[in-house]
C-alpha positions, 0 to 999 in steps of 0.5 A, spaced: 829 800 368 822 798 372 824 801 379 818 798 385 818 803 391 822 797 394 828 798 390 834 803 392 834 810 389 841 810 385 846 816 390 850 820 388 856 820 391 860 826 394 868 825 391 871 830 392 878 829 386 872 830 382 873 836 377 866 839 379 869 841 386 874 844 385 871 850 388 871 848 394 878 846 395 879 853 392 875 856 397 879 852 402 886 855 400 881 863 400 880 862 407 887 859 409 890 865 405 887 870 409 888 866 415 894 866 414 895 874 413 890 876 418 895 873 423 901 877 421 898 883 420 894 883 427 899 879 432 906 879 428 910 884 433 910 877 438 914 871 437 912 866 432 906 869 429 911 874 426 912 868 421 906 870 418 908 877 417 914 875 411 911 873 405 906 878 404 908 878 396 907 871 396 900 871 398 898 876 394 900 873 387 897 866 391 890 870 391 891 873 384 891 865 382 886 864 387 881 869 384 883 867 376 883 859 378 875 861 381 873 865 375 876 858 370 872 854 374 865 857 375 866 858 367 867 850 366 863 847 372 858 853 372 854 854 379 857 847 381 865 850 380 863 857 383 868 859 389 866 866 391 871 867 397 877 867 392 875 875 392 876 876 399 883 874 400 886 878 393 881 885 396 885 884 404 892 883 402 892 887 397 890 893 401 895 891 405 901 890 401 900 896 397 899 900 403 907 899 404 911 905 403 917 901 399 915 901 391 913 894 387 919 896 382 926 898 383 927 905 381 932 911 382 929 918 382 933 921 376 932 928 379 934 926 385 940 922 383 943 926 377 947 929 381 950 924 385 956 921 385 959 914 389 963 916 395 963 909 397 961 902 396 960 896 401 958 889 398 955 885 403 953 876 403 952 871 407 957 865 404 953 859 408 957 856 413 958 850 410 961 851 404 968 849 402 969 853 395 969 861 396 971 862 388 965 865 387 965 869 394 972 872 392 970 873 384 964 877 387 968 882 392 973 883 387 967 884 381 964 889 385 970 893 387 968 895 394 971 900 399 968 895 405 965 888 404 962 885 409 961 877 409 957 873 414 956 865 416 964 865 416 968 860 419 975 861 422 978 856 417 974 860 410 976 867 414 983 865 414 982 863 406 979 869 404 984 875 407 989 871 405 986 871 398 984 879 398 990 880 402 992 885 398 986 889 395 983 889 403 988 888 408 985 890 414 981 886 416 977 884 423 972 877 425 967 877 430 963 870 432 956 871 432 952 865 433 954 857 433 959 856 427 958 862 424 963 868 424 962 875 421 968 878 417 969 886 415 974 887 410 977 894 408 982 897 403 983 903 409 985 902 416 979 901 421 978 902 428 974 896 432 970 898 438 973 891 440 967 891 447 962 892 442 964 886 438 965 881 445 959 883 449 953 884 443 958 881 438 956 887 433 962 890 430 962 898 429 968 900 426 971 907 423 975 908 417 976 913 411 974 913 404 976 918 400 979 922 405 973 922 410 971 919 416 966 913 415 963 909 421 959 901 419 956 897 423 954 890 422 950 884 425 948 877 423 943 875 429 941 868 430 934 865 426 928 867 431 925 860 431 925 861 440 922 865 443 929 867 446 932 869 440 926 872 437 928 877 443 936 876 443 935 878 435 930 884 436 935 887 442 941 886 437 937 889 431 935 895 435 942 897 438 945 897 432 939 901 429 941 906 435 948 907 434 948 907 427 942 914 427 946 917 433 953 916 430 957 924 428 960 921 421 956 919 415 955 911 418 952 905 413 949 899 417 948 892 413 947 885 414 944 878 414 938 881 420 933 875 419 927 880 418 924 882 413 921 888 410 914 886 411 915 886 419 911 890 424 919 889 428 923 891 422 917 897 422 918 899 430 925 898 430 928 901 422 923 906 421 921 909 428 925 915 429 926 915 438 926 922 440 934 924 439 936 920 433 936 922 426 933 917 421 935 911 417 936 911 410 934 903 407 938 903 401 932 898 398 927 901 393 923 896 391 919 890 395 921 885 388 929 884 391 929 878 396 934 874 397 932 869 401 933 863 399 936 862 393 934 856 392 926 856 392 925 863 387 918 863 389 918 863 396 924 869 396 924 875 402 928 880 403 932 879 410 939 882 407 938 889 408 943 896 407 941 903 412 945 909 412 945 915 417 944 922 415 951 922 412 950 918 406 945 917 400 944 911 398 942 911 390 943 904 388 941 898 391 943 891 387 941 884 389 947 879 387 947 872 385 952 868 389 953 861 387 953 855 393 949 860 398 942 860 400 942 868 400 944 873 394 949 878 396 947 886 396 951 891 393 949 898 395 953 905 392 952 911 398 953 919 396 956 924 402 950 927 404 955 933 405 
């Protein structure tokens, strides 16, 4: 075909569904990937940029395929396929995530653990509220054999059925309401003590019991999701008490729940891992930053918020994640030493 000078010139026209561009969507997830961590890492110790914080495992593997998808493309489409920012999220959050002092693996150090022995066991989930079977609830207690269990998201009506249903292994027993219609339940082979004040005032029960002749103290609280403002702070002021009694207890005492917080949280940093002047130091039962357990039902986007601390009484040397069929959480399980 004869083109004129006064002919149209054929264009091409940018689509951007063609194969050929896809790196330019991929540098667009790149830069919201890395937006996305930037706001954790710089703003998350205040409310809603905390959010950000969470999923740091879930961006690193988003920039590893990122970074694996880029390199395809320039491979297939060559210079039009190219997506050169995808390197730059994999480098920033993997220092980050790296830098964590939690291992990647669980693990035991066998020198260190050899010579342990398992003074006690709690077993600790979050059933969901509203389910009506608690089968798998009362097999997983009775499977894991516990001195304590500490079920959260109960209701007066499944607190009724479950300490009738373990009545005789456990049958001392003690309920708290701690938000909406969820109740938390404490169960003990062993008679307990409540600081009943506590439980009213900040709705954190604290208990005393004895284990293998011992004194043992256990401290359990399940604060409201930080979705407002109000409960961002209500939820870190119940987190830090808790934290303050269970450090400052003169028996060997072991903290854990459902704290709707994650390991990657600047907030879980200042308030589990900072020793204030005058307290011993927490112990985390977890060893590895691959145990999530939040929400059940979408593996990939799992993370841990259901967490075990010790005082310097206990050493924890096993920590579990257990699957716990009809709620969105995995249980825990978490064996502990007598440091003495």
């Amino acid at each position: 075909m004869i083109t004129t000078p006064s002919s149209p010139t054929p264009s091409k026209r940018w689509h951007p569904l063609r194969p050929q561009h896809a790196g330019h969507w991929l540098n667009l997830l790149a830069v919201a990937v890395a937006i996305s961590w930037l706001l954790g890492a710089l703003l998350g110790r205040f409310y809603f940029f905390e959010l950000f914080t969470h999923f740091q495992l879930q961006y690193y593997v988003l920039s590893v395929l990122l970074v694996v998808a880029g390199l395809v493309s320039r491979l297939v489409w060559g210079k039009r396929g190219r997506a050169p920012l995808t390197i730059a999220p994999m480098l920033i959050i993997g220092l980050g995530t790296f830098s964590s002092d939690t291992n990647w693996l669980p693990h035991n150090d066998p020198s260190a653990d050899s010579a342990l022995v398992r003074d006690v066991r709690v077993v600790q989930a979050n059933v969901l509220y509203s389910r009506s079977d608690y089968a798998p609830t009362l097999n997983l207690v009775r499977s894991q054999r516990p001195d304590l269990y500490v079920l959260q998201e109960m209701t007066p009506a499944s607190i009724r059925l479950v300490t009738r249903q373990l009545g005789n292994e456990f049958p001392y027993w003690f309920a708290c309401w701690s938000k909406g219609p969820c109740w938390v339940l404490v169960g003990s082979r062993t008679p307990i003590s409540i600081d009943k004040p506590l439980a009213e005032t900040k709705r954190i029960i604290a208990l005393t019991t004895q284990v293998r002749g011992r004194a043992i103290g256990l401290v359990t609280v399940h604060p409201r999701t930080p979705v407002f403002p109000s409960w961002f702070r209500e939820r870190n002021d119940q987190l830090a008490y808790a934290a303050q009694k269970t450090r400052t207890q003169p028996l060997p005492t072991v903290l854990l729940g459902d704290f709707n917080i994650s390991i990657f949280s600047p907030v879980y940093k200042a308030i589990f891992r900072s020793v204030p002047a005058g307290a011993g130091t927490l112990s985390a039962a977890r060893r590895s930053l691959l145990q999530p357990t939040w929400p059940r039902f979408i593996p990939p986007m799992m993370i841990p918020i259901d967490h075990i601390f010790t005082n310097q009484g206990f050493r924890p040397f096993h920590f579990q994640t257990l699957d716990h069929p009809g709620s969105d959480h995995r249980a825990i399980v978490a064996d502990l030493s007598f440091s003495r």
